[in-house]
matplotlib code that plots the C-alpha trace (Angstrom):
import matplotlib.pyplot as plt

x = [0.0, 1.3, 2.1, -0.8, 1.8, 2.4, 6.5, 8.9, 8.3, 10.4, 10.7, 12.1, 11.9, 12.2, 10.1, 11.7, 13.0, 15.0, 13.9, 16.1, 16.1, 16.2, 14.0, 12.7, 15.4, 16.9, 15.3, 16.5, 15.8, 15.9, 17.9, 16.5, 12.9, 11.4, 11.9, 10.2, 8.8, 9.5, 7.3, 7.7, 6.0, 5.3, 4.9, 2.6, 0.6, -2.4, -2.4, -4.4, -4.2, -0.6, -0.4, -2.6, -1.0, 2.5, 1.4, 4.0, 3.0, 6.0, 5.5, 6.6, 10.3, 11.8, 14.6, 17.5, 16.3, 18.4, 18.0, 18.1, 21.2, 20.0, 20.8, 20.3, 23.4, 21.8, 24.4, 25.9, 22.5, 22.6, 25.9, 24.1, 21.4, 18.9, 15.8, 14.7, 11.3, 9.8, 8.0, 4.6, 4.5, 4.1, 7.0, 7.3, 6.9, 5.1, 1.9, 2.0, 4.2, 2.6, 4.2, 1.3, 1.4, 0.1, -2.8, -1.1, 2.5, 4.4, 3.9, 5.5, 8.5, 6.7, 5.3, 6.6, 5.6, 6.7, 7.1, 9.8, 12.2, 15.0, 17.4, 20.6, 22.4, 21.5, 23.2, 26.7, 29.4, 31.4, 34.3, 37.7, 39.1, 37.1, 34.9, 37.4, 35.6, 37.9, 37.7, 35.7, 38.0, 41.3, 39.2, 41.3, 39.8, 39.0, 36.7, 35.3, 33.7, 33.1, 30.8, 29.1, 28.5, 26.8, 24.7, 23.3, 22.5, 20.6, 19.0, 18.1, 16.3, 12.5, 11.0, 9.1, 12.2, 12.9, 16.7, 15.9, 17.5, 14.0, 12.8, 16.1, 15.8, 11.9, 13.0, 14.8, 11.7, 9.9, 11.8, 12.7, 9.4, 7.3, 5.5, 5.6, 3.4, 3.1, -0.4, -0.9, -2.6, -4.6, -6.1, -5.0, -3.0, -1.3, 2.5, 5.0, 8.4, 11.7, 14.8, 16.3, 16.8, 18.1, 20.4, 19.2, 20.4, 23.9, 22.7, 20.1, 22.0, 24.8, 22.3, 20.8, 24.1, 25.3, 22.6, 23.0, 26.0, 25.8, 23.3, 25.6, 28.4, 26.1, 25.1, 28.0, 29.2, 32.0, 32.2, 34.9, 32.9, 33.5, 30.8, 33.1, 32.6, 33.0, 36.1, 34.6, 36.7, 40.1, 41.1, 41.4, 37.9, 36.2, 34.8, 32.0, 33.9, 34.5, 33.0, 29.5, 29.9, 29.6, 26.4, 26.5, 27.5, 24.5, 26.3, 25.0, 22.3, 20.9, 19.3, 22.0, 23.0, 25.0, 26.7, 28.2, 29.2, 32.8, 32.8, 35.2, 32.5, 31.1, 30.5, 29.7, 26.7, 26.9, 24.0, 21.5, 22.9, 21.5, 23.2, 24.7, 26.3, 29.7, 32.1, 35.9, 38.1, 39.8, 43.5, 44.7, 43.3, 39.5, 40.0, 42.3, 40.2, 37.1, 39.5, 40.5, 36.6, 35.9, 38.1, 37.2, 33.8, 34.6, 36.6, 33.9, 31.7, 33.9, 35.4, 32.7, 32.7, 29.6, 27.6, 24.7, 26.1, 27.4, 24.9, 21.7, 18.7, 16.8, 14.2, 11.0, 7.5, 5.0, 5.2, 4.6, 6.3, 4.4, 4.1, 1.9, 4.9, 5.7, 8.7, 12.1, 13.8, 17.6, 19.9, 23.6, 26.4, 27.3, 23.7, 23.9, 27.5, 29.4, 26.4, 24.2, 26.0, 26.9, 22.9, 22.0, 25.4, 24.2, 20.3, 19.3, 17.0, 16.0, 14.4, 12.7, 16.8, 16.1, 17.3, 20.2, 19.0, 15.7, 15.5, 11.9, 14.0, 17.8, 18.3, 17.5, 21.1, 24.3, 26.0, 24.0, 25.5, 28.8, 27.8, 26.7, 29.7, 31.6, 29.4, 29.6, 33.4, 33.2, 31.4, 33.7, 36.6, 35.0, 34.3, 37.8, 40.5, 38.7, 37.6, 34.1, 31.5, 28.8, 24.9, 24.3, 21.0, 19.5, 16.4, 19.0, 20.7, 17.7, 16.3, 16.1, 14.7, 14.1, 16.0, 15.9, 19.7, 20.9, 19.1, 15.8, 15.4, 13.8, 16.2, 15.9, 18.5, 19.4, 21.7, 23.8, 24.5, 26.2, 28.1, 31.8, 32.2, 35.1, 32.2, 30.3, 32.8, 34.0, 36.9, 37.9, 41.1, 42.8, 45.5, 47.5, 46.3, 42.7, 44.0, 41.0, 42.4, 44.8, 42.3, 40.5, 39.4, 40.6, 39.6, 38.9, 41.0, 39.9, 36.8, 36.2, 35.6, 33.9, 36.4, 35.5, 33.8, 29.9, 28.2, 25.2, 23.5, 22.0, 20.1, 16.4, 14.4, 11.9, 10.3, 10.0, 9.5, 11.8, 10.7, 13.9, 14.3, 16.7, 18.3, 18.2, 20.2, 18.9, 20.6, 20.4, 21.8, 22.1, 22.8, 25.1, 24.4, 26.3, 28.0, 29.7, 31.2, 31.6, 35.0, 37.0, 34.5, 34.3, 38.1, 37.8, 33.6, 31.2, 30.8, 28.2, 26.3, 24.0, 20.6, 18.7, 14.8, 13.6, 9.8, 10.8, 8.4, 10.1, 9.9, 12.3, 16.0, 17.0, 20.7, 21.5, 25.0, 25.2, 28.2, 29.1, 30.6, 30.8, 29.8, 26.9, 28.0, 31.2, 29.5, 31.6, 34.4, 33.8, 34.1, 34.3, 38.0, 37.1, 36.4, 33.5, 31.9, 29.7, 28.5, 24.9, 21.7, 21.3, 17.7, 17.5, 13.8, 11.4, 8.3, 7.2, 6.0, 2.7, 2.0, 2.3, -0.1, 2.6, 3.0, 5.8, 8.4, 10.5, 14.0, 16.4, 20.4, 23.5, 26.3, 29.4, 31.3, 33.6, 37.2, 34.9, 34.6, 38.6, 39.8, 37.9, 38.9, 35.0, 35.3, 34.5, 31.6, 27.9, 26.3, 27.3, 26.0, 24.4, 23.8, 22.2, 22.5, 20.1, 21.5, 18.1, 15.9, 12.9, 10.1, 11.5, 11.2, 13.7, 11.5, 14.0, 17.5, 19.4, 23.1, 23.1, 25.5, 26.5]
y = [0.0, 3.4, 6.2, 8.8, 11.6, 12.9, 13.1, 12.4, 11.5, 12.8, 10.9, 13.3, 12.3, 15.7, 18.4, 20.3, 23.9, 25.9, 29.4, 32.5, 33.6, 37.2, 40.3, 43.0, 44.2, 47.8, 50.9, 52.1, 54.9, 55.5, 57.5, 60.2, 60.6, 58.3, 58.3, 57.2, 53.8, 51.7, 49.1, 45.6, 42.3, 40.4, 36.8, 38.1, 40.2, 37.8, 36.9, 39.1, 37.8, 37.7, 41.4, 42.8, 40.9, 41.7, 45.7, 47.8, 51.4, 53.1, 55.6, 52.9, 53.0, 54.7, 57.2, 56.5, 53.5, 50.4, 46.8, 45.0, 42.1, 38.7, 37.2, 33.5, 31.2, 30.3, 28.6, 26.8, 24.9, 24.2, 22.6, 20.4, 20.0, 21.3, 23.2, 26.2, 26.1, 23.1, 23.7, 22.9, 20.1, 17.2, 14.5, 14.3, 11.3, 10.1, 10.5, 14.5, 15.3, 15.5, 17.5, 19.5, 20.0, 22.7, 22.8, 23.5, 24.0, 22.6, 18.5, 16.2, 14.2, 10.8, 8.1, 5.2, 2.0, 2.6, -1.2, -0.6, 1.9, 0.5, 2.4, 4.1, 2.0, -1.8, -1.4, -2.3, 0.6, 1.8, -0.7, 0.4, 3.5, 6.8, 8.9, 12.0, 15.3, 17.7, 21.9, 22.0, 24.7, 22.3, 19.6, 18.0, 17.2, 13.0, 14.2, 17.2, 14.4, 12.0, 14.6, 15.7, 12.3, 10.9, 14.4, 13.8, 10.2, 11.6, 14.0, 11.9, 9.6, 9.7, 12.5, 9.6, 7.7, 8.7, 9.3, 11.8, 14.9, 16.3, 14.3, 15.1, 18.8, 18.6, 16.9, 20.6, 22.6, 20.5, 20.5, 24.4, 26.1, 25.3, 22.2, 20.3, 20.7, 19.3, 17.9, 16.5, 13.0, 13.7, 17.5, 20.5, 23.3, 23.0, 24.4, 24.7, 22.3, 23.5, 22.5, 26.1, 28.4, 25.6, 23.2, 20.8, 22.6, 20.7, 17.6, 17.7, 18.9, 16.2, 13.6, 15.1, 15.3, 12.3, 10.1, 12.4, 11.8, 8.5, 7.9, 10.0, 7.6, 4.6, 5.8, 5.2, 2.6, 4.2, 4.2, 6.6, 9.4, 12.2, 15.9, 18.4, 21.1, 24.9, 26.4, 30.0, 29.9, 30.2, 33.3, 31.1, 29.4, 33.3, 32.5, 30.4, 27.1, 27.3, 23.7, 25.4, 27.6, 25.3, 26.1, 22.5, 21.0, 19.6, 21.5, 24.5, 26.1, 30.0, 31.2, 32.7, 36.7, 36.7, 40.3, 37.5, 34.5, 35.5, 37.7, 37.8, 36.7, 39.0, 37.5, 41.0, 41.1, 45.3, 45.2, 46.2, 49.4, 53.2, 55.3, 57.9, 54.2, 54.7, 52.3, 52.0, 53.5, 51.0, 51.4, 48.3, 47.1, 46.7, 42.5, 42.6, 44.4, 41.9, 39.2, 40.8, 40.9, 37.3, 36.1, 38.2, 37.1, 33.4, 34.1, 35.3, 32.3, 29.5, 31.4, 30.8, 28.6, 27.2, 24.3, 26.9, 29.9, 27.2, 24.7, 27.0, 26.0, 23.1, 22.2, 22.9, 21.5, 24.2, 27.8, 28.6, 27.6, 25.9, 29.6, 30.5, 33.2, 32.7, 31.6, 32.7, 30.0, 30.1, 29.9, 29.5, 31.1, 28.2, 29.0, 32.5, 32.8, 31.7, 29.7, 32.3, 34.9, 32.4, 31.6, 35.3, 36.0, 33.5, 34.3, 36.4, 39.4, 39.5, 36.1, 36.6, 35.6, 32.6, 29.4, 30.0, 32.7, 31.4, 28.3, 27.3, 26.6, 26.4, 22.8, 23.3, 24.5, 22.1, 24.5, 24.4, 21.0, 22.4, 25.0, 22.7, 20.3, 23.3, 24.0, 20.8, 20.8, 23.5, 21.5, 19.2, 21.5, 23.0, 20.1, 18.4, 21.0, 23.9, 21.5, 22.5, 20.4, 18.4, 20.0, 18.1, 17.0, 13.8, 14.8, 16.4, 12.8, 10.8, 13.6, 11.5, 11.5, 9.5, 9.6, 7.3, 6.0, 4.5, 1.4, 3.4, 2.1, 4.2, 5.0, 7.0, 8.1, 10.0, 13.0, 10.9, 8.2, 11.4, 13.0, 11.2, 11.4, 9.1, 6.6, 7.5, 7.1, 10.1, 13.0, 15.8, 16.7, 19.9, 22.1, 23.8, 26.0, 27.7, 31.2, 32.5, 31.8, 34.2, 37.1, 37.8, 41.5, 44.3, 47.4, 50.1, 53.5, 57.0, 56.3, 58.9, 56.7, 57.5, 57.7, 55.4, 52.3, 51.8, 51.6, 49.4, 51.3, 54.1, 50.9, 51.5, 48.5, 48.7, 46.6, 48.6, 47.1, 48.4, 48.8, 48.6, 50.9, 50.7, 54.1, 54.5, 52.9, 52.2, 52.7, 51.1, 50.6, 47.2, 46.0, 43.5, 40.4, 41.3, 37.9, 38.8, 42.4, 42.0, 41.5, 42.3, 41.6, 38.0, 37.1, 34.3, 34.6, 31.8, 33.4, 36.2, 36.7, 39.8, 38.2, 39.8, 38.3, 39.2, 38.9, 39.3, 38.2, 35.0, 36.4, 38.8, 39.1, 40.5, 41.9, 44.0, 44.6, 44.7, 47.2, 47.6, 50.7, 53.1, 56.5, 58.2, 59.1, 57.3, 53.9, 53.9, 54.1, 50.1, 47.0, 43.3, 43.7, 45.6, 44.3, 46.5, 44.9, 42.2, 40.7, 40.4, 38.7, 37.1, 35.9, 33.6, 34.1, 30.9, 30.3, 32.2, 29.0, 29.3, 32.7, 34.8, 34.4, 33.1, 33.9, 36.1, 34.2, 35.0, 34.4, 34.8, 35.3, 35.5, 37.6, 36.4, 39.0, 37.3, 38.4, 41.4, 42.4, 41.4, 43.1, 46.9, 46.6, 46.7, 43.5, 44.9, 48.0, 46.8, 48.1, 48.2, 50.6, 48.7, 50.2, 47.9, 49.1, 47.8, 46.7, 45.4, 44.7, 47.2, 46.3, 44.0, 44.3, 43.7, 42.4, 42.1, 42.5, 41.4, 39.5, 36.6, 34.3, 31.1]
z = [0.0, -0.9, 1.8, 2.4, 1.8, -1.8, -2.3, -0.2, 3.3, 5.7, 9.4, 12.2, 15.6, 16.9, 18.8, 21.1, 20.2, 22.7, 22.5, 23.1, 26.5, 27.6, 27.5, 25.0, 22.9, 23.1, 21.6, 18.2, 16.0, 12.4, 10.6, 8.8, 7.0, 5.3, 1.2, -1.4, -1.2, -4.2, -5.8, -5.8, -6.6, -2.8, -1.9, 0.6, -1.5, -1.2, 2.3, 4.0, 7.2, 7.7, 6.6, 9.0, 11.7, 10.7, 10.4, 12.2, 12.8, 12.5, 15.2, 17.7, 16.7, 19.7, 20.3, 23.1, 24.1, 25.5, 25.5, 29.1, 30.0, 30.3, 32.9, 32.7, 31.7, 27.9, 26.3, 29.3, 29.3, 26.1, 26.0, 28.7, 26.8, 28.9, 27.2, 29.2, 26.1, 24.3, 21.0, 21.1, 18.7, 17.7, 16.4, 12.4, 10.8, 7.6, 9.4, 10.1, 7.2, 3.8, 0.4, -1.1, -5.0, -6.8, -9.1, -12.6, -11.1, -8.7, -8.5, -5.3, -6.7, -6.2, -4.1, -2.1, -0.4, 3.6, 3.7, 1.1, 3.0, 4.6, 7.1, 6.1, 8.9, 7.9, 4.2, 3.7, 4.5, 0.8, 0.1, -1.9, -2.1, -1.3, -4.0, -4.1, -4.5, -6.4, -7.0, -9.8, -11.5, -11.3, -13.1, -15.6, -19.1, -18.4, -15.5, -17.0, -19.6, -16.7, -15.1, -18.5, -19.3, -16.2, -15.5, -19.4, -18.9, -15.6, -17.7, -20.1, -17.8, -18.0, -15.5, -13.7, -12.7, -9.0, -10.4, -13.1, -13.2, -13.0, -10.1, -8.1, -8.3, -7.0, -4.2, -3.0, -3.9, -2.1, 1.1, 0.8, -1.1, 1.6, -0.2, 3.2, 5.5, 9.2, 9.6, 12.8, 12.9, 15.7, 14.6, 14.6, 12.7, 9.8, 9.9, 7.7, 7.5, 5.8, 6.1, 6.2, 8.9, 11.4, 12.4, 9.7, 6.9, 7.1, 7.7, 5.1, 2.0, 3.1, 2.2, -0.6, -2.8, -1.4, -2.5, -5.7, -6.3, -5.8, -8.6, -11.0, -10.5, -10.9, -14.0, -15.5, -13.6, -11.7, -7.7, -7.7, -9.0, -6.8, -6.7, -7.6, -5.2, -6.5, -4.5, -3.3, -0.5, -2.3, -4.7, -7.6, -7.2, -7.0, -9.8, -11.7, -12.5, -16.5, -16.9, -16.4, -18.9, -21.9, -23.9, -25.7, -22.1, -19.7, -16.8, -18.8, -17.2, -19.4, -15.9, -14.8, -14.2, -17.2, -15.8, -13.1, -14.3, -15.3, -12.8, -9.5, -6.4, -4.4, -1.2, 0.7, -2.1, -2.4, -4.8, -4.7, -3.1, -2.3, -5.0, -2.2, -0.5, 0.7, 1.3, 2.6, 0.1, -1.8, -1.8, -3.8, -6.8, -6.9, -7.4, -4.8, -2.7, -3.2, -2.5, 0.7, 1.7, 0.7, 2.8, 6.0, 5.4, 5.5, 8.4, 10.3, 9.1, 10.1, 13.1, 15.7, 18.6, 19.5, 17.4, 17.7, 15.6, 13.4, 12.6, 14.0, 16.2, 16.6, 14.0, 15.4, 14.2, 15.1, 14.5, 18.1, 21.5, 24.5, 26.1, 23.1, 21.8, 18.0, 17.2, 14.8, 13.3, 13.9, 11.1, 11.2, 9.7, 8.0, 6.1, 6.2, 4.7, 1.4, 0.5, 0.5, -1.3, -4.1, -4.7, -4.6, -7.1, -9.8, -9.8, -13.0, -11.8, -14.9, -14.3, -10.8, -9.4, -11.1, -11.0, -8.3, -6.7, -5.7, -3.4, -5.4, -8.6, -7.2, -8.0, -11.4, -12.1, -12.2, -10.2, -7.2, -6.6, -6.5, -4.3, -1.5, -2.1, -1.0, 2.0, 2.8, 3.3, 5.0, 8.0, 7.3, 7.8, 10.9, 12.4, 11.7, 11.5, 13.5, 16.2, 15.6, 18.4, 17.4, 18.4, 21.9, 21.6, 20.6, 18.8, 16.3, 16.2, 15.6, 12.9, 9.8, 5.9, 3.5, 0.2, -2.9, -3.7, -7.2, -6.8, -7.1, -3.1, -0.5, 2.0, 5.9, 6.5, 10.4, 10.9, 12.8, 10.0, 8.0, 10.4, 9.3, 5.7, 5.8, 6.6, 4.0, 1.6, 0.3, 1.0, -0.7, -2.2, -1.0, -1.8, 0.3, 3.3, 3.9, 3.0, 4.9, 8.3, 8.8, 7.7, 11.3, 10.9, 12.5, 14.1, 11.2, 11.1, 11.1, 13.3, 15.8, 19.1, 22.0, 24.9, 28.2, 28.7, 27.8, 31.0, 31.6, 34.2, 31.9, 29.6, 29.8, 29.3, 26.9, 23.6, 20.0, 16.4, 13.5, 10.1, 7.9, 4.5, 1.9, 2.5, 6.3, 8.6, 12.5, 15.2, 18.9, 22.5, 23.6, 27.3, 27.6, 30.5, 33.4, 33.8, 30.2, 31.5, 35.2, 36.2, 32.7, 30.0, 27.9, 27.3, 29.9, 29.3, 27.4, 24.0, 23.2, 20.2, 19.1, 18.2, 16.0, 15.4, 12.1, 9.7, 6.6, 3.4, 1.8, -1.9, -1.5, -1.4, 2.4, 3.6, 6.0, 7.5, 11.6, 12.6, 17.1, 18.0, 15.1, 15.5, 13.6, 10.1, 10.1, 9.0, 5.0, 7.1, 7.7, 5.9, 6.1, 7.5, 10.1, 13.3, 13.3, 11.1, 13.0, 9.8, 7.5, 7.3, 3.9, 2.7, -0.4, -1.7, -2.6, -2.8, -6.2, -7.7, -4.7, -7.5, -4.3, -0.8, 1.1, 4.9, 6.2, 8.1, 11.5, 11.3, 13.9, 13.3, 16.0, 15.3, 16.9, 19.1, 21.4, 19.1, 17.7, 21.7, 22.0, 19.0, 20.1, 23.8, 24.7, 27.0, 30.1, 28.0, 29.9, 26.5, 22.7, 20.1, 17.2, 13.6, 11.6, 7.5, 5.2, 1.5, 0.2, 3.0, 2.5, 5.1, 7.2, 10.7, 13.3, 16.0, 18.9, 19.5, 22.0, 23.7, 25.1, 26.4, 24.2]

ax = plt.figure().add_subplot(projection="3d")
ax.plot(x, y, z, "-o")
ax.set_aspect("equal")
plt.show()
């Protein structure tokens, strides 16, 4: 008998969601009056509902206001893996978790028998030597064909075979366009299920290219076949691999920003910018310069401490927690990052940012595999040479899904069958040093600072909504917690992170930059090599293939700022000025913003 649920059923034995901790963030205040608003075509242009309960009257956005410390030891408990909130949800499995199609669009990827999936950990482990995964640009001719050969035989399969090229980029929309829905067997609301925006985004995208790749190398009959992954993280590899850019090629893909795909990487994503922008002068070279940024942005990615900032929260089932209070998903930077900035690159406005730039259609280009081989070693990387910990909690263990491998066999697979790639089969072949690891930012020159440590004691606590706009930035006083000041600041601390909640509307393309301690009017003076400079929120849009109606969603996002707090002598400053720039993030709110302790 054939499961109830129409695609690919997904079996996650996980409910609990640890919620921030702390109170209202600090006050902020805009910058100066508003402008013009632009048009724009909205995901959430049809739902009502959602609009008039995310309405924001901007009146509320406060001046002088500060946020409050909290005071309760968050990340300490959840290295101990001690919830302080549980979701209020129920467990996923095939029962509650359905893939809705949609009428003339968007149709599941297929059907299976549950009495036909077998578990990831009862087949036989890979024998012989490990699939290598190479940098795609140092290919050498023999694999170039290789790869062009096995992708067109997957291509050429017919679109109802569960291997089809077709069939295996459905599976992503389906996961990551909101097509899966949590129903809960015994009643009640419906929620959505994606696997971005938490610490199931790793784990996720490791199984779905490895069971991709694997296919590709049984196509033609070669267990050595190795994903190559595209090399963003290296000067050489800051651009498209070439062996994408063969029209008469299957790795070809003609929806992509063809102003970009010769062009140097831009991980810092400047556009779209406000014409009046300004930016750190550029002393070197403009490539150089780029370069420079690039690898002061991956630095900050991979250089935080705590599985939390890295991996994100837990994967949550309902939309609300079991005090009733909605919830922000957590991403991490590993999300956030590189990965980000290299789908938002590729995407062709002209095209609604599509294929690579929108998460509904991402999968569609060759080059997105390459992307998350990439991201993939970079866990790997963190989690081997940087020493990066595993998330402590069992429900993130037993999360599984259920993939179909080369033999056309449905297969669950649990996060903790894919957490050594050395037994799943595979490495990838490096050269030389990670040049990004000697590039930790430092403090910008020519600021005018303000002299004395930021006391705490003149933080008043109090709870405003801001409305972002392309052209104004937002500035804000947030209180440190105590514990993370008090007696010579967080040198010998836990780690701290800014969290910032966020709704934004999924359709659209979202960045803002987050600067600490730069005075009013001084913010071009900063740049990704700047200590300053705590980072961005980066939003991939999805979801256009629903023809708009969608809900806005709540994000939440940490900003490291234990070596950002080191490298400006703030350690022992009980508040931090925050200016938060918007790139493109018209309309989004920043709900809350606060520090807490990791």
């Amino acid at each position: 008998m054939l499961s109830s649920t129409a695609g690919y059923v997904s079996m996650v034995a996980a409910s609990a969601c640890l919620l921030p901790l702390g109170s209202k963030p600090a006050g902020a205040r805009s910058g100066s009056g508003r402008k013009h608003r632009r048009g724009r075509l909205s995901c959430k242009a049809a739902a009502d509902g959602d609009a008039k309960r995310l309405e924001v009257d901007r009146r509320r956005v406060l001046l002088g206001l500060g946020g409050v410390a909290v005071t309760t030891n968050f990340g300490l408990s959840l290295a101990q893996g001690a919830d302080a909130s549980q979701c209020a949800a129920v467990p996923i499995t095939a029962e509650v978790l359905q893939c809705v199609s949609v009428p003339g669009g968007f149709r599941c990827p297929g059907l299976y028998n549950p009495s036909d999936v077998v578990d990831f950990s009862t087949l036989p482990r890979p024998r012989g030597p490990p699939r290598v995964r190479k940098a795609a640009h140092l290919l050498d001719e023999a694999d170039v064909k290789r790869y062009e050969e096995t992708l067109g035989r997957m291509k050429a399969l017919p679109d109802d075979d569960p291997r089809s090229f077709k069939r295996q980029s459905a599976i992503h929309e389906a996961y990551c366009a909101s097509h899966y829905k949590v129903v809960p067997a015994g009643g009640g609301p419906e929620t959505v299920s994606d696997v971005h925006y938490s610490s199931i985004f790793a784990p996720w995208h490791r199984m779905y290219i490895y069971f991709f790749e694997g296919i590709l190398g049984d196509l033609v009959g070669d267990p050595t076949f190795g994903l190559p992954y595209w090399n963003w993280d290296t000067p050489a590899g800051m651009v498209m691999p070439a062996i994408f850019d063969n029209k008469c090629s299957p790795l070809y893909n003609s929806r992509r920003n063809p102003a970009r795909v010769h062009g140097f990487i831009d991980l810092n994503l400047g556009q779209p910018k406000p014409d009046k922008a300004q930016k750190p002068k550029c002393t070197d070279d403009e490539l150089i310069c780029r370069m420079e940024d690039n690898l002061a942005i991956l630095y900050r990615q991979m250089a935080v401490s705590t599985p939390k900032e890295f991996y994100g929260g837990k994967f949550c089932s309902a939309e609300l927690d079991d005090k009733g209070k909605q919830q922000h998903k957590v991403t991490g930077s590993l999300e956030a990052g590189a990965h980000t900035a290299a789908h938002i690159w590729l995407g062709d406005p002209e095209q609604a940012n599509q294929d690579m730039g929108d998460l509904s259609t991402a999968a569609r280009d060759p080059v997105f595999y390459s992307n998350h081989s990439n991201v993939d070693r970079m866990w790997h990387v963190w989690s081997t040479k940087l020493g990066g910990p595993l998330l402590p909690y069992q429900e993130w263990l037993d999360t599984s899904f259920v993939f179909y491998d080369a033999d056309k066999r449905p297969v669950r697979t649990k996060v903790s069958d894919v957490l050594d790639i050395g037994k799943l089969g595979y490495t990838y072949e490096e050269h030389g040093e990670l040049p990004w690891l000697g590039k930790r930012p430092k403090p910008a020159t020519g600021i005018d600072r303000r002299p004395g440590k930021r006391s705490a004691n003149k933080v008043t606590s109090s709870y405003t909504t801001v409305t972002l706009r392309n052209d104004e930035n937002v500035y804000m006083t947030v209180a440190r917690p105590e514990k993370a000041w008090a007696g010579g600041g967080s040198g010998k601390k836990a780690p701290e992170a800014l969290v910032v909640d966020i709704t934004l509307d999924p359709c659209e393309y979202v960045k803002f930059d987050v600067l600490v301690n730069v005075p009013k009017g001084q913010e071009y003076k900063v740049g990704p090599r700047n200590a300053e400079f705590a980072g961005s929120f980066t939003h991939v849009p999805h979801g256009r293939s629903f023809g708009g109606g969608m809900a806005m969603i709540q994000v939440s996002y940490q900003f490291a700022l234990r070596e950002l707090l080191e490298d400006l002598k703030s350690g022992d400053d009980g508040q931090l000025d925050i200016t938060i720039v918007p790139v493109n993030a018209d309309e989004v709110v920043i709900d809350d913003a606060r520090i807490e302790l990791l």
